[in-house]
Structures are given as structure tokens and as C-alpha cells.
ZANU-29894 format. One line per 3 residues: number of its first residue (from 1); their letters; for each residue x, z, y of C-alpha. Coordinates in steps of 0.5 Angstrom, whole numbers. Each point is the difference from the previous one (the first is absolute). Layout:
% ZANU-29894
NUM) a) X,Z,Y ~ ...
END
This chain:
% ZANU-29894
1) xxx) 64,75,91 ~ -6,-4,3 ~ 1,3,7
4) xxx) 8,-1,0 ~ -1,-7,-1 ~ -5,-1,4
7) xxx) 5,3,6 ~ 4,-4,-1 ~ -4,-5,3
10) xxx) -3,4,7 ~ 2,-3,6 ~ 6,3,3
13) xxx) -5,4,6 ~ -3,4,-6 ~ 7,1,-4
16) xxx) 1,6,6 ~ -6,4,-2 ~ 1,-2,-7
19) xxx) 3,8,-2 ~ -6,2,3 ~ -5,-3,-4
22) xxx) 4,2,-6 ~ 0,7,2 ~ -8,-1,0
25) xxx) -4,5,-4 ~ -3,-3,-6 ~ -7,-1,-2
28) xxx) -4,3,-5 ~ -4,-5,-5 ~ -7,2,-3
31) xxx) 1,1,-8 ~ -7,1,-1 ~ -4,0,-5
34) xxx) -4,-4,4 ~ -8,-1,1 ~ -5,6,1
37) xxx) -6,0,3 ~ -3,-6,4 ~ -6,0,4
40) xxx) 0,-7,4 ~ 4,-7,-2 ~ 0,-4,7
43) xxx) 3,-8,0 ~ 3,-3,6 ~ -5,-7,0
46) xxx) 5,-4,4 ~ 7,2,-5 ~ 0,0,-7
49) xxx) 3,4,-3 ~ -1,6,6 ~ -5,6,-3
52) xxx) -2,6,3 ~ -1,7,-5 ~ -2,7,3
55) xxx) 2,6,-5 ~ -2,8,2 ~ 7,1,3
58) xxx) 1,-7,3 ~ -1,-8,2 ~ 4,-5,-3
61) xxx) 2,-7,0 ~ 2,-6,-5 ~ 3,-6,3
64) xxx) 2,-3,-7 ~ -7,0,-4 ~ 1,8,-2
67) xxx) 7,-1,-2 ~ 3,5,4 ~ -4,5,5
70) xxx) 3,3,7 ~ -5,6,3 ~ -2,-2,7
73) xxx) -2,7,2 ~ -1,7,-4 ~ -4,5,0
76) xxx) -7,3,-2 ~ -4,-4,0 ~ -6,-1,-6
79) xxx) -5,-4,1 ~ 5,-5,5 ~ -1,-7,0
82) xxx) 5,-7,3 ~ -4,-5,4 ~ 4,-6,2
85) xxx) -2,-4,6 ~ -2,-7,-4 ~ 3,-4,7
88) xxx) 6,4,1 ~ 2,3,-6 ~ 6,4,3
91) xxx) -6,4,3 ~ -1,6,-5 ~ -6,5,1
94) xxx) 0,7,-5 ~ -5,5,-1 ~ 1,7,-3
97) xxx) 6,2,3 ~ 0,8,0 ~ 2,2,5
100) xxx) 2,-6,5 ~ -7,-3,2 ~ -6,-2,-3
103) xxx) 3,-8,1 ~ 7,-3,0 ~ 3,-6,3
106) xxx) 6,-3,-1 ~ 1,-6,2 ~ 6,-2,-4
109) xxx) -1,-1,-7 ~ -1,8,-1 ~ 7,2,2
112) xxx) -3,4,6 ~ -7,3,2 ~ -3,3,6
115) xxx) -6,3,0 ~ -6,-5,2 ~ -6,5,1
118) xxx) -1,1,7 ~ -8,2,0 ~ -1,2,-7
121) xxx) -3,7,-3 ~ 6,3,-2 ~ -3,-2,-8
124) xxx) 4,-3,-5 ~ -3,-8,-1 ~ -1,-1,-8
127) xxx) -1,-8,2 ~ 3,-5,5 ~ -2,-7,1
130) xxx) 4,-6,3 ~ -6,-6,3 ~ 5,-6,-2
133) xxx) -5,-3,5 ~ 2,4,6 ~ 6,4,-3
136) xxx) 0,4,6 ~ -6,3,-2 ~ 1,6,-5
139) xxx) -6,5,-3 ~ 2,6,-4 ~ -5,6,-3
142) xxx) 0,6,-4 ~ -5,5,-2 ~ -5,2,4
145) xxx) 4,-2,6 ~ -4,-7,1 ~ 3,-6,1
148) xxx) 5,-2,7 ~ 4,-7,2 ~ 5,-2,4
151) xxx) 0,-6,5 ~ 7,0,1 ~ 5,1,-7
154) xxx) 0,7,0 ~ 0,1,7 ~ -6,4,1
157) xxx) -6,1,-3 ~ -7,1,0 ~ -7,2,-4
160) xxx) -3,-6,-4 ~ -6,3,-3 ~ -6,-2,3
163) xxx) -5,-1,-5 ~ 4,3,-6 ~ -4,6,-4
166) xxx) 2,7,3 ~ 3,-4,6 ~ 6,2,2
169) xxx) 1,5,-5 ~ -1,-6,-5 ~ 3,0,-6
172) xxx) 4,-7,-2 ~ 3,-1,-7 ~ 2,-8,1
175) xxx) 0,-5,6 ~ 2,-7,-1 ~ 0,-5,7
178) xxx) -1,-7,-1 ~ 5,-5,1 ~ -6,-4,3
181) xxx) -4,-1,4 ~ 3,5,4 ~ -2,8,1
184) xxx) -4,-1,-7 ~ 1,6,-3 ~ -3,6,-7
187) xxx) 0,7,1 ~ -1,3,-8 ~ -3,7,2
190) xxx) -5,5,-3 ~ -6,-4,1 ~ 2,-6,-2
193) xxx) 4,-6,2 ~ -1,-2,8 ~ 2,-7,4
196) xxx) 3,0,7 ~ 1,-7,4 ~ 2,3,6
199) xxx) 7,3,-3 ~ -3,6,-1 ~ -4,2,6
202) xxx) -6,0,-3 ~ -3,1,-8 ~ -6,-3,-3
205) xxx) -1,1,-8 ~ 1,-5,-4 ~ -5,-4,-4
208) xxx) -2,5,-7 ~ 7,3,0 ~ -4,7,4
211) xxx) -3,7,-2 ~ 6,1,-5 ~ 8,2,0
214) xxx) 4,-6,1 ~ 7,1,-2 ~ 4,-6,2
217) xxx) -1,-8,3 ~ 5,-5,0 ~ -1,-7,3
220) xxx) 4,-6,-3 ~ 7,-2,4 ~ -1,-7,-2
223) xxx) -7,-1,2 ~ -3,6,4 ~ -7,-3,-1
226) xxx) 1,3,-8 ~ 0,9,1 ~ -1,5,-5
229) xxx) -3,6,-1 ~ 0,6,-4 ~ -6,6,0
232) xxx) -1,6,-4 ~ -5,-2,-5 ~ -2,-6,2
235) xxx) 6,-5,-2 ~ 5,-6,3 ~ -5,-3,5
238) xxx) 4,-7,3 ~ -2,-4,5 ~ 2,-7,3
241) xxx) -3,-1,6 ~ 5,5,3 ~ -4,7,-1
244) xxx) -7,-2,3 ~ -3,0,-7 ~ 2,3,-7
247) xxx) 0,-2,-7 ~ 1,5,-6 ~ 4,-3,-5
250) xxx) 2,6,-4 ~ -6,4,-3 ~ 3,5,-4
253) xxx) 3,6,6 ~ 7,-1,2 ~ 2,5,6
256) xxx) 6,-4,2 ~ 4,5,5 ~ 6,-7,1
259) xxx) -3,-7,0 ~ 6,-5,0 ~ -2,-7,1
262) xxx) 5,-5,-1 ~ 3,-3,7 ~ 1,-8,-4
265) xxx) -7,1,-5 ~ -6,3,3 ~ -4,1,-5
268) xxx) 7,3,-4 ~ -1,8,1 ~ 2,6,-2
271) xxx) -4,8,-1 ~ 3,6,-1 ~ -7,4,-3
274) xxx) 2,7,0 ~ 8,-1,-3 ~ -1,-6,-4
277) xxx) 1,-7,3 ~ -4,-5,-1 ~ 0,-9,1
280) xxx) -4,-5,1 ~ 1,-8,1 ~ -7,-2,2
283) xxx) -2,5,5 ~ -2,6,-3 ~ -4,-3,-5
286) xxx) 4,2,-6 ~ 4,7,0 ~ 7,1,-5
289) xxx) 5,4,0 ~ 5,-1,4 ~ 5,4,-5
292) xxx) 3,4,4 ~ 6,4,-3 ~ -2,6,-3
295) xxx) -7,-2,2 ~ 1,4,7 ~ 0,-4,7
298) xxx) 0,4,7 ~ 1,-6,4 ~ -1,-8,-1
301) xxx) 3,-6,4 ~ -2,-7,-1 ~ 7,-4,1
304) xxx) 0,-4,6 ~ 3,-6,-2 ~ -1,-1,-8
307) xxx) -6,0,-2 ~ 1,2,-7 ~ 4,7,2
310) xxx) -3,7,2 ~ 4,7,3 ~ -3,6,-3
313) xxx) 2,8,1 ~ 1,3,-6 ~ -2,8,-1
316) xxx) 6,3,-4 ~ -1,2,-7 ~ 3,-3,-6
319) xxx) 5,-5,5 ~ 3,3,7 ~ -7,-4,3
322) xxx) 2,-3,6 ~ -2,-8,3 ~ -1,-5,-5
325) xxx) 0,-7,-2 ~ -4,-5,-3 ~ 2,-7,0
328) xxx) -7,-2,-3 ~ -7,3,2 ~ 2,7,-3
331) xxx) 2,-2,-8 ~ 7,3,0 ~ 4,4,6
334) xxx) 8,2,2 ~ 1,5,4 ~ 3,-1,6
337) xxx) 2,7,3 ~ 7,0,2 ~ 2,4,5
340) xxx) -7,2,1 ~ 1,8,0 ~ -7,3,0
343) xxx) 2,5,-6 ~ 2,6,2 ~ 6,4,-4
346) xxx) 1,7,-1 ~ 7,1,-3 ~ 5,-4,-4
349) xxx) 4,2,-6 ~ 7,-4,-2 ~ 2,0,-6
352) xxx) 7,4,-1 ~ 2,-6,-4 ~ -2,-6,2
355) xxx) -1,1,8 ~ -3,-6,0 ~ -6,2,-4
358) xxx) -5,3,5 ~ -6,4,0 ~ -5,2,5
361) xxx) -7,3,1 ~ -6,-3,3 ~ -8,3,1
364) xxx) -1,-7,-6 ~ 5,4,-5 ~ 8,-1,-2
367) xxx) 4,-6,2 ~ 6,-2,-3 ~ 5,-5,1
370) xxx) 6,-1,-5 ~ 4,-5,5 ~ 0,3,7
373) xxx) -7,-1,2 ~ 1,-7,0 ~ -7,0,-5
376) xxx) -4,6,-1 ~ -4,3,-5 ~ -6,4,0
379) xxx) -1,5,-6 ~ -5,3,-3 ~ -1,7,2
382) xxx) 0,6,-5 ~ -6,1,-5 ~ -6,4,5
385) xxx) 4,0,6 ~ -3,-2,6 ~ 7,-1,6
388) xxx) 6,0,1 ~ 4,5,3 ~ 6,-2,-1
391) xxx) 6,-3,-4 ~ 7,3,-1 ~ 6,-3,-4
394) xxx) 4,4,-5 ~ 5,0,-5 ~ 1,-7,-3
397) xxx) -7,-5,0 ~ -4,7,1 ~ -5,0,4
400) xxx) -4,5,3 ~ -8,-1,3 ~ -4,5,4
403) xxx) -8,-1,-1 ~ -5,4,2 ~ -7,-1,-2
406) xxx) -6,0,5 ~ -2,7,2 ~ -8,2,-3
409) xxx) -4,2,5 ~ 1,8,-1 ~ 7,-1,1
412) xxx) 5,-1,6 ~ 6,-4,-2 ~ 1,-5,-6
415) xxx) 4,3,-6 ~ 6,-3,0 ~ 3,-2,-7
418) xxx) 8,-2,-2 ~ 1,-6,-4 ~ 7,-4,-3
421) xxx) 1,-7,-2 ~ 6,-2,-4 ~ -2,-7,0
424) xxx) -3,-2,5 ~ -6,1,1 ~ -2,-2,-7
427) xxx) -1,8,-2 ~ -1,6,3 ~ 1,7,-2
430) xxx) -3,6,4 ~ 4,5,1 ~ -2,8,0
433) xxx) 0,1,7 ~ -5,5,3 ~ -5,-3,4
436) xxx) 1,4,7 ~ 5,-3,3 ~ 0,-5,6
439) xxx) 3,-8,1 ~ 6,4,1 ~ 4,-2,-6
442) xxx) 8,-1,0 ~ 5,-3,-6 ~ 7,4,2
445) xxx) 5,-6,2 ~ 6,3,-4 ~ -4,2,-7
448) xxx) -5,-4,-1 ~ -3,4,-6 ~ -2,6,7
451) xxx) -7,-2,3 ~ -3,4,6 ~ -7,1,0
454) xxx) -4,4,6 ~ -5,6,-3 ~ -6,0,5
457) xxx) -6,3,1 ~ -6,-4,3 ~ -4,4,6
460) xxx) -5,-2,5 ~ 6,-3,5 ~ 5,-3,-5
463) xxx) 5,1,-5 ~ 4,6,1 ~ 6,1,-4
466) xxx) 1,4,-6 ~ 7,0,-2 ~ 4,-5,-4
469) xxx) -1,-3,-7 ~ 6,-3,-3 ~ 2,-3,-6
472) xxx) 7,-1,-3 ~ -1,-5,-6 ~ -4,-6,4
475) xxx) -6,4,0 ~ -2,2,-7 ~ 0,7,1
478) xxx) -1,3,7 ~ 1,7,3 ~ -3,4,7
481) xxx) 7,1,3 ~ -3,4,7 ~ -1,7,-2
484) xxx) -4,1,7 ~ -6,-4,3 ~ 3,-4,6
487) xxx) -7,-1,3 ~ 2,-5,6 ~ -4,-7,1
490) xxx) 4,-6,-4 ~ 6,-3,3 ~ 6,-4,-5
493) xxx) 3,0,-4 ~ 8,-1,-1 ~ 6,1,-6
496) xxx) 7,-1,2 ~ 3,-5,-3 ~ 7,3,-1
499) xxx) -4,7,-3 ~ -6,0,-4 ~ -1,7,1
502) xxx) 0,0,8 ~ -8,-2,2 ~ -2,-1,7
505) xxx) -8,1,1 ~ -3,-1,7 ~ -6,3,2
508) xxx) -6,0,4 ~ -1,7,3 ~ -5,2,6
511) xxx) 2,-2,7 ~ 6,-2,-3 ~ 6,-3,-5
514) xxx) 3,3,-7 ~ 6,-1,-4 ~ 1,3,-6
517) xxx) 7,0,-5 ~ 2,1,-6 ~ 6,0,-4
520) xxx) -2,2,-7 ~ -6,-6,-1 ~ -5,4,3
523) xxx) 0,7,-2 ~ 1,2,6 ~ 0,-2,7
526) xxx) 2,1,6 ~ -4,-1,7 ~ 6,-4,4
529) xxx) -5,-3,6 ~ 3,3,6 ~ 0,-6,4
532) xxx) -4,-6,-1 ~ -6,1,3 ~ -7,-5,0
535) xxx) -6,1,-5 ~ 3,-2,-6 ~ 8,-2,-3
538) xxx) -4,-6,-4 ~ 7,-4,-2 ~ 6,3,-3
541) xxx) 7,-3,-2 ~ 6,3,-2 ~ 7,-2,0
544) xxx) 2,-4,-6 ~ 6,4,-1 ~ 0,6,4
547) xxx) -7,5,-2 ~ 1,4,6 ~ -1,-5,5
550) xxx) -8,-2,1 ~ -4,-4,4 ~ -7,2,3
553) xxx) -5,-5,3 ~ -5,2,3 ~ -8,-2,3
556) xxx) 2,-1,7 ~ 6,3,1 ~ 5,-4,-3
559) xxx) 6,1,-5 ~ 4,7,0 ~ 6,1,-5
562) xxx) 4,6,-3 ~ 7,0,-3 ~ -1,7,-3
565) xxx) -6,-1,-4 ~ -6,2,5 ~ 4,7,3
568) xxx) 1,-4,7 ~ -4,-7,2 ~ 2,-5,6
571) xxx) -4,-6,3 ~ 3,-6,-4 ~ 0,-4,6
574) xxx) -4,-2,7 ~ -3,-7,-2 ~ -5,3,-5
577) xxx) -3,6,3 ~ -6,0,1 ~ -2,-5,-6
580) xxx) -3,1,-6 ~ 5,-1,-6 ~ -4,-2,-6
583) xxx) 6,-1,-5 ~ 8,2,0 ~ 6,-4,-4
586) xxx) 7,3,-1 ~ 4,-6,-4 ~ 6,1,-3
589) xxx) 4,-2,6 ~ 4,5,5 ~ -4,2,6
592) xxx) -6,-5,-2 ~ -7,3,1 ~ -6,-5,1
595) xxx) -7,2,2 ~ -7,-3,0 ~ -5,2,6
598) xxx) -8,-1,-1 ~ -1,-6,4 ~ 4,-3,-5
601) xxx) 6,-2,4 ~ 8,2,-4 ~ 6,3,2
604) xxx) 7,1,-2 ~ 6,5,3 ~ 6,0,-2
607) xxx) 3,7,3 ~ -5,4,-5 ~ -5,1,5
610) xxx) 2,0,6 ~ -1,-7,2 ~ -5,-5,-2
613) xxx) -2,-8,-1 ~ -6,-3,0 ~ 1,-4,-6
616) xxx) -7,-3,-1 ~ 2,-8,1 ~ -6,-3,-4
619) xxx) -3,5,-3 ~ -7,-1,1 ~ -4,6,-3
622) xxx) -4,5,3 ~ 2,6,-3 ~ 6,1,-4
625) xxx) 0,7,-4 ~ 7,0,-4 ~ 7,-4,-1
628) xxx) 3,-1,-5 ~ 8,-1,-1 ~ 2,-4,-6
631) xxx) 4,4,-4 ~ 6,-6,-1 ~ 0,-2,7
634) xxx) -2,5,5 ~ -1,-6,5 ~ -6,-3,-3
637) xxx) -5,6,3 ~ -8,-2,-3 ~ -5,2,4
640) xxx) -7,3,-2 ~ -5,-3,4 ~ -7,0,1
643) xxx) 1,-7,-1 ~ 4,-1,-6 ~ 6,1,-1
646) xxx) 6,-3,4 ~ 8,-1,0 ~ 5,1,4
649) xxx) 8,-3,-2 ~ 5,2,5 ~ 8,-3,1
652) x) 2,7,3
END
């Protein structure tokens, strides 16, 4: 209705385009759970509220003081870290970005990036620092890589080590300029802290603050003439004349790999010892414990603008993890990690009653939403176990959780254990499935009480399927249904949902592709493969109403389709061909097909395959590894991504 009314008000220019913009594919909106792991917290000095968070899978942007979070690029990228230039604070440099480019620039607010490394080795920088005296100038370093700058904003760069222990194969774990005098910056290395007046051009080591390691050194923003320094086993060293001489000011051994020194207090710091956080408010004197949630901090960023406030990354454990706030030097912190999708998920179960009650599987354990993913929940995980494989609905608030234990030394794969809950996580029950089977585990949409396990053995090279384990009373008692060893690599698996006895299993057979049918629940199986061809068939959907007609996505060479239970197979159409499919979705809707492919992009047909769309609007994810439909309204699609879990709801 929002739209409607705001129609009505559109220029008379803009009425002529008006049914096309109707006819515009809908957005997806990020459900979460929201958090995950941060490694660096990063704030505009010039906006407030404007802050910077990098995660394993990606860089993200609050303009809200982290009351909502938009990723500004995605990919792999641990480790990386946002510099902001402190004079134009649109100008945006990024390390860590695998693969792209050891640095990238954007110069609008992080909405593009174009490599900025010309003449850089091709390593991956760990630190990147902007000298807010000449903000052109930038220096980056990475293990054993030595130290380099750039005179001109990225455009170019050159060695800057001379003088730095191991030259130009120095290692540099911190590097702060000074606001002034102009070119005065701190290198902490693994022989302690060194001092360059010459922007970088030459080093000489620091008064006492040799001989030793030092693992990080910040200068104050508010009176650069007050600098810090932490080394290993030697204490917080502070100065006030710029770096030229050095007092230690905490005796006891604090090896801080982050100091974050207030932009309003010089002499208000914060310290992340290890994974504790640390404050101080008389300049290294006295230490307290910044209490930090959960006790864990991974990153720390004074707030620019009040004094009194503090950023911290949050590891995940008993919460999601995440960025978190103080309003008051670390004595209480709220999350703000809306929109920040740094946890993965590996399936969701809805519940057959309730679609609005969710539950999706992460590496942190299970999360379970009981309002459609507008808040989530984590559980705790059952009793031993050490992940989580996967969850999956059955009938009424059933719910299903594959986990596995980590693998002793003397074996190959973990040993997988099926677990129910019928209240919400609050108790679990094991139930007596044998222990060889894979993640491959399915609940028969049309019986809840079938469950499908794959039986596998464990060589050298990977799984390789046994046959099919089966239960008909919601998994308390189970049988090996395959009279003969199928002996193929591991594919997926599918049940029809019109018929629990038709199973669809896709294989990974040498130098080529395998399905395999059954009709009577896995007793036997038939070898329907002539056709999809590709290393593997790793994504299977049946249609919702016809048990005889399957799709196969492939590992590079697209979809293929059978309207005769896999005796003949046609390419499902050109758009796809050469991708590789990662997840496939036949919804309750005639002729609807939709399709994830590993470089996280979505597509829907509507002729059964033979044409495609690609409906990825807004969906910012790396790698989507299944979609789900729900179960009351085949036009709300849910996709499972490597960065939480995302909804689609679609007019048409």
C-alpha cells in the first residue's frame, strides 16, 4: 500500500514508466541471525555515526550508529581491515580482499572498489594506515613482507623499510602516523618499537623500546605528542613528547595486539590483552576490565565523537557475537549487529505448523526464530556434541538436528549423531541412528515421521556411499534399506513430496556424474545417469506433484531435467550451462523451478527449466547452499547462504 500511495503523487513523466517498475523483481531482505566473527571495527572520524566492520566473509558499513548494517564488498577476506581517509572520509581503502587485490579503494563511501596496488608484491597486507597529516600518504605491511608506502592515495607504491630489522622482509604488527609534525610515524616490529620523522623513509629505533617484540603502538588523535606502545613482556611504554623518549607506565606484562586510544581523551585508552579488554583513563596507569560480553573481544574502536562510548567485535559463543556498544567505557554493552551477516548457515527447517517458526544450523550451533526470523535465538547444542550438521522439521514442533563430534586423530570423518527436540531446544533426545552416515539427511515432505539417512564408509579420498538407512517412526527405529553396496562419491540427496518411497540420490562417479532412483524407499536403486554429464550431480529437486519429474544441477555444466524418472535427461536451458549449480527448488507452483549457483547469485524459471531469470536483487551473499519454499506460501523462497539466511516474497 505504501507504494500506491506514493504513486499516486509521481510526476505525470514517471506515470508512463509506472507498470514497469511494478513489473521489477523483488528484493531479498537479510533475516539473519545476525553477528559473527569480527576482526577489525573501524570509525569515520568526520560523520558520526559512520563505522566500518570487517568479517571473514566480508566488509560492512553502519551510517546509524550500528542500528543497521549494509556489506560494501563480499568475499573472503580474513584478517581485512577498512582505513578511512580522515580528510575525505568518502575515500575508503580495504586489505584483505581475496582475491581481488592486496589494497582496494573506493572512493564513494565503499559502494565501488577498484584495485589500488600498483606495485605491491602480490601478498595480502594485514595493516593499512592512512597519515592524516598528508592523507595521500598510505603504508601497508604483512608478515615477513617488510613495510611499503604510497605517495599518491593508492595510486602506486614503493618500499619504505629502510632501517627496519630484516629490511625488506621486516615483519610490522602496528603502524601509527602522527597528525603532527607532519611524517612522524611508529612501526611495532619483532624488534621492537621504530620512529620514522620522514614519512617512512628512513627508521631508527625507538628510545628503550628495542631488542624485544613489540605488538602494537598508537599515537593520541587529539595531541599526537601523547603515543603508546605495547611489548612482549616489557609492559604499556608511553610518551609525550612524540616518541622521542618512552616511560613505562604499566609494569606488569600486557602484550596488547590492538590499542585504541580515545579521539577526544589522550589519556583514555582501550587494550585487547590477548582476548580480554582492557581501559585505562590515566593513560596507562591503572588497568581495568572493560567487561567486554562474554569476556571476548577481537576488535576495539574508541568512538570518535563521545567520549564515554566504545566499539567492540564480539567472538560468537553464548550471543551471536557481532559489534557491540558501550555508552559508558565498557560497564554495560547492547548489540548492534542488525544487518551485519557475518554467521553462516547451513540449512532451515520450518515448522509444519507454524511457518513462521524457523530454524537454521550455523558452525556456532542451532537458531531458532519463533516470529520469521525477525529475532533469533541461539540454543544450546545437544549434550557432547561438537557441530552442527543440519536441522530439519518434522511433524507438529518436531525438530530434527544432525551433529557430529570432532574426528580423533585415528579417524577420517567426525561421527555423526541424530538428535529431536519437541521443545524447543530446551531437551534433547538421541535417537539410535548408526553412526556411518554422511550430513545427507532428509525428512519425506509428505510423511513426516520417513527420515533418510545416507550409510557411507570413510576412505582416503571421501565418503563413498554405502546405501540408504530409513526410518518410518520419526527416527526410533531404523533399517538398511540397500541390499547392494552403491560404492559412488557423494552427491544429494532428494525424496519426492508426492510419494515417500521415490528417493533420488546424486553421485560422484570417476570422471563423470551419477543418478541413482528408487521406488520402494531404497531397497533398490536404479542407475538413471544417462545424461547430465560434469564431475558430480551435487543439487537435486523433485517436482512437488509428479515423482517422475527431477532435476540435476551439476558442478559446471548447469541443470539438466528428466520427465521420466532419469530414463532420458535434457539440458534444462542455455542460460545456466556452464555454471555451477549449488541448491535447487521446485515449490508448489506449475512450472516454477528456482536455482542457486556458487557465486551466490539466484534464478527463477517459470517454463520448468527451459528458461531462466536471474533473481538475485539485493541478495548480498557469497555462496548460497540451499532454498527453501514455505510450506503455506510457495512465494516466500528463503535462501541459505553463507551469510545468513535471506527472504524473498514475491507478488507473481
Amino acid at each position: 500500500m505504501l507504494f500506491l500511495k506514493r504513486a499516486v503523487f509521481l510526476p505525470v513523466f514517471l506515470l508512463a514508466f509506472a507498470p514497469a517498475l511494478a513489473a521489477l523483481p523483488a528484493p531479498w531482505t537479510p533475516l539473519g541471525p545476525f553477528g559473527g566473527p569480527v576482526d577489525s571495527i573501524t570509525a569515520d572520524p568526520v560523520h558520526p555515526g559512520v563505522l566500518y566492520a570487517t568479517t571473514p566473509t566480508g566488509a560492512y558499513k553502519t551510517t546509524d550508529a550500528g542500528i543497521s548494517w549494509t556489506a560494501i564488498y563480499l568475499n573472503p577476506m580474513p584478517g581485512g581491515r577498512v582505513a578511512v581517509d580522515p580528510v575525505h572520509p568518502a575515500i575508503l581503502y580495504l586489505t584483505g580482499a581475496y582475491p581481488a587485490a592486496p589494497v582496494l579503494k573506493s572512493v564513494d563511501g565503499g559502494a565501488h572498489w577498484t584495485p589500488a596496488a600498483a606495485g605491491l608484491p602480490l601478498y595480502y597486507p594485514s595493516i593499512l594506515a592512512v597519515d592524516p597529516a598528508r592523507p595521500r600518504r598510505l603504508y601497508v605491511s604483512a608478515n615477513g613482507f617488510g613495510l611499503w608506502r604510497s605517495e599518491d592515495a593508492g595510486a602506486s607504491w614503493q618500499e619504505a623499510d629502510s632501517g627496519l630489522p630484516g629490511g625488506h622482509h621486516a615483519t610490522v604488527f602496528s603502524i601509527s602516523a602522527a597528525s603532527r609534525p607532519a611524517g612522524t610515524v611508529l612501526a611495532a616490529t619483532t624488534r621492537g618499537v621504530f620512529r620514522s620523522v620522514d614519512g617512512g623513509l628512513s627508521w631508527r629505533p625507538a628510545a628503550g623500546l628495542t631488542g624485544t617484540l613489540a605488538s602494537a603502538v598508537a599515537f593520541a588523535p587529539s595531541d599526537p605528542r601523547t603515543a603508546y606502545a605495547s611489548l612482549s613482556g616489557g609492559g604499556l611504554h608511553r610518551s609525550t613528547d612524540g616518541g622521542l623518549s618512552w616511560r613505562r607506565v604499566q609494569t606488569t606484562a600486557v602484550y596488547a595486539s590492538e590499542i585504541s586510544v580515545s579521539p577526544r581523551d589522550p589519556r583514555l585508552l582501550y587494550l585487547r590483552v590477548q582476548r580480554a579488554l582492557l581501559r585505562s583513563t590515566d593513560g596507562g596507569g591503572h588497568l581495568v576490565p572493560a567487561n567486554a560480553p562474554t569476556g571476548e573481544a577481537t576488535a576495539v574502536a574508541a568512538d570518535p565523537f563521545t567520549t564515554a562510548a566504545v566499539w567492540a567485535g564480539i567472538p560468537p559463543g553464548t550471543s551471536p557475537g557481532g559489534v557491540w556498544r558501550s555508552p559508558n567505557q565498557g560497564l554495560t554493552w547492547g548489540s548492534r549487529s542488525r544487518g551485519l551477516t557475518g554467521i553462516a548457515t547451513t540449512s532451515l527447517a520450518i515448522s509444519s505448523d507454524d511457518p513462521r517458526r524457523l530454524w537454521t544450523s550455523t558452525p556456532y550451533g542451532p537458531y531458532r526464530s519463533g516470529n520469521g526470523g525477525a529475532r533469533w535465538t541461539r540454543v544450546a547444542m545437544p549434550p557432547g556434541e561438537d557441530g552442527l550438521a543440519q536441522v530439519a522439521a518434522g511433524a507438529g514442533d518436531r525438530i530434527f538436528a544432525l551433529t557430529f563430534r570432532n574426528p580423533d586423530p585415528r579417524q577420517e570423518t567426525p561421527a555423526y549423531s541424530l538428535w529431536r527436540t519437541d521443545d524447543d531446544g530446551a531437551s534433547w533426545t538421541r535417537l539410535p541412528m548408526p553412526l556411518a552416515v554422511t550430513p545427507r539427511f532428509r525428512v519425506a515432505p509428505s510423511d513426516l515421521s520417513t527420515l533418510y539417512a545416507v550409510e557411507t564408509s570413510s576412505p582416503i579420498f571421501g565418503p563413498t556411499v554405502q546405501g540408504l538407512l530409513r526410518s518410518t517412526d520419526g527416527g526410533e527405529h531404523w533399517e538398511s534399506r540397500t541390499q547392494t553396496t552403491l560404492s559412488c562419491g557423494l552427491g544429494d540427496l532428494a525424496v519426492s513430496p508426492s510419494d515417500s518411497q521415490v528417493v533420488y540420490l546424486g553421485c560422484k562417479a570417476p570422471g563423470t556424474s551419477a543418478v541413482l532412483r528408487s521406488r520402494d524407499g531404497g531397497a533398490t536403486f536404479t542407475d538413471v545417469s544417462a545424461g547430465p554429464p560434469g564431475p558430480s550431480v551435487q543439487a537435486l529437486a523433485v517436482d512437488p506433484r509428479d515423482p517422475d519429474t527431477v532435476w540435476a544441477g551439476t558442478a559446471g555444466s548447469g541443470i539438466w531435467k528428466s520427465e521420466d524418472g532419469g530414463a532420458s535427461w535434457t539440458r534444462a536451458g542455455d542460460e545456466l550451462a556452464s555454471l555451477t549449480i549449488t541448491a535447487l527448488l521446485a515449490p508448489d507452483l506449475p512450472g516454477r523451478v528456482w536455482a542457486a549457483t556458487r557465486d551466490g547469485r539466484v534464478f527463477r524459471s517459470d517454463d520448468g527449466g527451459a528458461s531462466w531469470e536471474d533473481r538475485s536483487a539485493g541478495l548480498l551473499a557469497t555462496g548460497v547452499s540451499g532454498l527453501v519454499a514455505d510450506p503455506d506460501d510457495p512465494r516466500r523462497i528463503y535462501a541459505v547462504t553463507a551469510n545468513g539466511i535471506w527472504l524473498l516474497v514475491e507478488a507473481d
